[in-house]
C-alpha positions in Angstrom: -52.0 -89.9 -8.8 -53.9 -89.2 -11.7 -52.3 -89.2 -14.9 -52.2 -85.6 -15.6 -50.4 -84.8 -12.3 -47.7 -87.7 -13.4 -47.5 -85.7 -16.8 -46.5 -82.5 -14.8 -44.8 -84.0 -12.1 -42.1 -86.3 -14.0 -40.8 -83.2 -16.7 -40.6 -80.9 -13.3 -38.5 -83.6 -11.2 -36.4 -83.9 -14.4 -35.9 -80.1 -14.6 -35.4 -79.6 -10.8 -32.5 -82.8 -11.3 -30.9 -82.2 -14.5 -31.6 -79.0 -16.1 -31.8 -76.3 -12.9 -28.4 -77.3 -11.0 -26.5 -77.1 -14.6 -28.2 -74.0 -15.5 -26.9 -72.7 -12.2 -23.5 -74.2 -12.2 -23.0 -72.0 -16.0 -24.4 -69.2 -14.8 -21.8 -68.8 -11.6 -19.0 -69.8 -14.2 -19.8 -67.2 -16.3 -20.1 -64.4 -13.5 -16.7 -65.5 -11.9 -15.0 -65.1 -15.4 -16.7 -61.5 -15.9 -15.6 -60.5 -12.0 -11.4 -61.9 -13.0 -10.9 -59.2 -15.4 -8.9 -59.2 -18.7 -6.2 -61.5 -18.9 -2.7 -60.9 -18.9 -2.8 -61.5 -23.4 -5.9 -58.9 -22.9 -4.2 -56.7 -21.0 -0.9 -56.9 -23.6 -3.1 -56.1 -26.1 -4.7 -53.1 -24.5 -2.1 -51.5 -23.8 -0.6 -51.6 -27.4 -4.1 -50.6 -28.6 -3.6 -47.3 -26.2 -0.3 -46.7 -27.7 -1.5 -47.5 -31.4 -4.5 -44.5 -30.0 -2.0 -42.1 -28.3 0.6 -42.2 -31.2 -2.5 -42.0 -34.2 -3.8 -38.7 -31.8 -0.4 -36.9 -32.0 -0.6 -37.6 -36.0 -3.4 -36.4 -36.6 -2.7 -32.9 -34.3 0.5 -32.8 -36.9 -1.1 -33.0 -39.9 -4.3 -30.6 -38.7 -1.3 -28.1 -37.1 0.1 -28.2 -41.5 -3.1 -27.8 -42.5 -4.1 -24.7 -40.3 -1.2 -23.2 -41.7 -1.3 -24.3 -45.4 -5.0 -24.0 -45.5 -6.4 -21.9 -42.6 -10.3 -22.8 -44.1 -10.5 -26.4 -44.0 -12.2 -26.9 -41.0 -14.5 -24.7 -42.7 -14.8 -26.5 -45.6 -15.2 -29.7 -43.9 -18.0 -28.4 -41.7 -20.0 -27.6 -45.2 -19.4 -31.1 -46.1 -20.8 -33.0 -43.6 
């Protein structure tokens, strides 16, 4: 072998040995973590995040419901704004 096939051939053996079957064992890792889902923390915290969402909805249809009433033009005023 001449020396410039030993130059490509030893760094490809090294990456076929070392590097590729690590490289492949991460990436299947990674994948089965994604396909579990959340865990049962995430999920705890989602579902008070939903709540937090749902209760911070019916606030804000309260205080637009006073506003119609107090001030029928805001949304009109609003609109100019932005």
């Amino acid at each position: 072998m001449s020396s410039l096939q030993v130059m490509f051939f030893v760094p490809l053996v090294l990456f076929l040995i070392i590097v590729a079957p690590t490289w492949i064992v991460f990436h299947y890792r990674s994948k089965n973590r994604i396909a579990d889902g959340l865990t049962g923390g995430e999920r705890e915290q989602l579902a008070e995040m939903i709540e937090v969402a749902n209760k911070m909805a019916a606030r804000i249809e309260t205080l637009e419901s006073i506003l119609d009433v107090d001030s029928p033009e805001w949304r009109e005023k609003t609109a100019d704004e932005a």
